[in-house]
C-alpha positions in Angstrom: -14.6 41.8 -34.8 -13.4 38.4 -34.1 -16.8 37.0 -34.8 -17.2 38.3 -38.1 -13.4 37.7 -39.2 -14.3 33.7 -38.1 -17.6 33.5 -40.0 -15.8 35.2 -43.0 -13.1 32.8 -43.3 -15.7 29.6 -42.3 -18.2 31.6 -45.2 -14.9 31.5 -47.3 -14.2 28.0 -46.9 -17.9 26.3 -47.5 -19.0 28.7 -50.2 -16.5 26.9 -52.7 -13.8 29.3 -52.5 -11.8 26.4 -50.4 -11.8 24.2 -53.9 -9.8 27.1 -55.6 -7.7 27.1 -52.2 -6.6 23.1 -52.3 -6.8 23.4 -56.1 -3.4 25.9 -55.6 -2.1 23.3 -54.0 -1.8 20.9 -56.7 0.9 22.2 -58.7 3.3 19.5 -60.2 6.4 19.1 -58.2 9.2 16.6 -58.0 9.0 13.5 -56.0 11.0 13.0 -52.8 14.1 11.4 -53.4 14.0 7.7 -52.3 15.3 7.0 -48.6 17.5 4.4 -47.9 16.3 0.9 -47.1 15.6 -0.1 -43.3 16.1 -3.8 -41.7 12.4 -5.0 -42.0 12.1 -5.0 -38.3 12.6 -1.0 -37.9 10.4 -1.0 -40.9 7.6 -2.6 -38.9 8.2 -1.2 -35.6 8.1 2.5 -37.4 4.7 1.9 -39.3 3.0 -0.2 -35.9 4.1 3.5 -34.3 2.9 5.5 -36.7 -0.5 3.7 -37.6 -1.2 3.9 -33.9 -0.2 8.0 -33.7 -2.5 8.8 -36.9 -4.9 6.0 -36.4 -6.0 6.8 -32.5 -7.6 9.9 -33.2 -10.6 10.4 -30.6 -13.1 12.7 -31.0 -15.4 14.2 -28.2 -18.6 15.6 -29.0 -19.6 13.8 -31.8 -20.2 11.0 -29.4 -24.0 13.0 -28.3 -26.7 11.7 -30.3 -28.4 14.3 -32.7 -31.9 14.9 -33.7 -32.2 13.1 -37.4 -28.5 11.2 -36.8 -28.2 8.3 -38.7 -28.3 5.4 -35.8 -26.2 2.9 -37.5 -23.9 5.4 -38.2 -23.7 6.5 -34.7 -22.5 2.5 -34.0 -19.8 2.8 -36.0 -18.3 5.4 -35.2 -18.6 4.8 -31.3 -17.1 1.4 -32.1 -14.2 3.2 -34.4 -13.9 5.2 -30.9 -13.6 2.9 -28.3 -11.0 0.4 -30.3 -9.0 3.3 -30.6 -9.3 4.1 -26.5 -8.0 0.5 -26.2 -4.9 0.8 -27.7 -1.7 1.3 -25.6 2.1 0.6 -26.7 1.9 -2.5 -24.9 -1.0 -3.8 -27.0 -0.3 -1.7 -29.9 1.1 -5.1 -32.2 -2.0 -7.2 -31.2 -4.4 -4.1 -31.5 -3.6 -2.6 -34.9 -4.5 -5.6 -37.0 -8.0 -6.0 -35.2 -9.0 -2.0 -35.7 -7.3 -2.2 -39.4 -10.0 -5.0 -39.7 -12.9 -3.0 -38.3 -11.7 -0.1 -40.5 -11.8 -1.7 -43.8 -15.3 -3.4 -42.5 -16.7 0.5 -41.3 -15.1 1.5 -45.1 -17.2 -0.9 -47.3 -20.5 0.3 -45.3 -19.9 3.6 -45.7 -19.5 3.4 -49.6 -22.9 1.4 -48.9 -24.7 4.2 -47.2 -23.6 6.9 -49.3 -25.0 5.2 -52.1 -28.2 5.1 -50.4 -27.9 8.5 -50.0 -28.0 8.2 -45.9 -26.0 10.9 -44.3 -28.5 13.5 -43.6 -27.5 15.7 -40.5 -24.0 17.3 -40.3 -22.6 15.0 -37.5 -24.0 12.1 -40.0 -21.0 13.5 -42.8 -18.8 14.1 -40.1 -18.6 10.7 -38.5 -18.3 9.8 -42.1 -15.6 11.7 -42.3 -13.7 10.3 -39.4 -13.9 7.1 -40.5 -13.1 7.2 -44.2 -9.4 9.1 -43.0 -8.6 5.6 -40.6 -8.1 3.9 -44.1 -5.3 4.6 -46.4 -6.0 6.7 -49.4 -9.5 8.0 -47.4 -8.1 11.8 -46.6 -9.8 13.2 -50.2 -13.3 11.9 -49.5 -12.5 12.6 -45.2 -12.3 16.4 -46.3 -14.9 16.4 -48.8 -17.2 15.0 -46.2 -15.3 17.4 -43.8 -16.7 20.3 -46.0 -20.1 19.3 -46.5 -20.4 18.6 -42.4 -18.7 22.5 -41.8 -21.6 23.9 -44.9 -23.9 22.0 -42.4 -23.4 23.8 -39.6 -20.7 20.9 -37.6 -19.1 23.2 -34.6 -16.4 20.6 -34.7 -15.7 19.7 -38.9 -13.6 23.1 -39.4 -10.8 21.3 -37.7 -11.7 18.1 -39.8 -11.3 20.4 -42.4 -7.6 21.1 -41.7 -6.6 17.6 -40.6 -8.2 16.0 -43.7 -6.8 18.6 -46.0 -3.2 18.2 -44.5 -3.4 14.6 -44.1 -4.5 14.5 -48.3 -1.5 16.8 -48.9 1.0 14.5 -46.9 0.2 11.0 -47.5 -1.6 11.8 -50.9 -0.1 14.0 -52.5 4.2 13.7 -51.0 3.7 17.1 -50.2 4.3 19.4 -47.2 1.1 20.2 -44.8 -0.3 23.5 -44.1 -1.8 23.9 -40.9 0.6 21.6 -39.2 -2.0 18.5 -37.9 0.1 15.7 -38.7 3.2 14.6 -36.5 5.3 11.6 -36.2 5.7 9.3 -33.4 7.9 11.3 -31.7 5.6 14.4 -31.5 7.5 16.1 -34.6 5.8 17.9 -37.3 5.9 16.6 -40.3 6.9 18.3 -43.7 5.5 21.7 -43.9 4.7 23.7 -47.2 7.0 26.2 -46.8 6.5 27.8 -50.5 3.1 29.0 -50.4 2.1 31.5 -48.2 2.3 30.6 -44.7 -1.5 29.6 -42.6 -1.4 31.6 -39.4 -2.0 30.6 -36.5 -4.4 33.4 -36.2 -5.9 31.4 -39.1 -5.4 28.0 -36.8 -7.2 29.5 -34.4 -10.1 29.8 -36.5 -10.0 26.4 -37.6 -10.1 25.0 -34.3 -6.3 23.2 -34.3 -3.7 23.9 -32.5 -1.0 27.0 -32.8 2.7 25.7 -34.1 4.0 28.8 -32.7 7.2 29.6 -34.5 7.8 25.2 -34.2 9.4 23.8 -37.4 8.9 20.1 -38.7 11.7 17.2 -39.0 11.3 17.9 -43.2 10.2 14.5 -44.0 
């Protein structure tokens, strides 16, 4: 019963329906009120923190090698990887600018490739996918690439799906997150839509993300 109730919701997502589904979510609402200003230096000592918590994302299996992966591809993304394994809060201030650098470089050849019309296999758009959300303003295209990966059959780009789609809700759109992927330095959720109704975490489950079970977010 399980099985079918996950490939309902996974048919549910990659038919389309999911457009409909994020579409909901894009209801005009009023913009968070403006927080007071910070001394520059608790500025820059919040964003190095958070930059490294969103940016350090590792990912496991889409490290194997695929029949029909794009090889270049592959590169990148082991090299978005392993600059993310070197980063530690000690090296975290001379780290960040060298990855950001990568990123933006990764960025341009992506647009590049997709314009060639490269990414082929699943783990092709879901590398892709990964890499587009380490640059600012990348979470729409990260979960559209998310969603073609997951109608391609990626075990692992359902739980893409949900980061992406939170990640475009919170930094995208200044609104709360629904499955609860996104936290803060200090391990806190962030804002979670609380007006809609609520994602499970029968539904997490299903996604492949952790449960919250009953945990609330710090509201910002």
């Amino acid at each position: 019963m399980k099985l079918i109730r996950r490939r309902q919701w996974l048919s549910l997502l990659a038919s389309g329906s999911i457009c409909t589904w994020i579409a909901s979510g894009f209801a005009v609402s009023s913009p968070a009120p403006p927080a007071l200003q910070e001394p520059a230096e608790v500025q820059a000592a919040k964003q190095d923190s958070e930059a490294a918590e969103r940016e350090t994302e590792v990912i496991a299996e889409p490290w194997r090698r695929h029949e029909g992966d794009h090889e270049e591809l592959l590169r990148m993304f082991e090299a978005d990887q392993e600059i993310r394994h070197e980063i530690t809060p000690e090296n975290m201030r001379e780290k960040l600018p060298e990855m950001s650098k990568l990123d933006r470089t990764h960025r341009a050849r992506l647009v590049e490739l997709m314009e060639e019309g490269a990414l082929k296999t699943p783990y092709d758009f879901f590398r892709a996918s990964v890499m587009f959300q380490h640059q600012t303003g990348g979470s729409q295209i990260g979960l559209e690439l998310a969603l073609v990966a997951m109608r391609l059959g990626c075990e692992e780009a359902p739980g893409m799906v949900a980061r992406a789609y939170d990640r475009f809700l919170f930094e995208d759109l200044n609104r709360g997150q629904r499955f609860g992927t996104q936290r803060g330095p200090d391990r806190r959720l962030r804002k979670m839509d609380t007006k809609m109704s609520p994602i499970t975490d029968e539904i997490r489950e299903l996604m492949g993300v952790s449960a919250l079970e009953g945990e609330s977010s710090d509201g910002r």
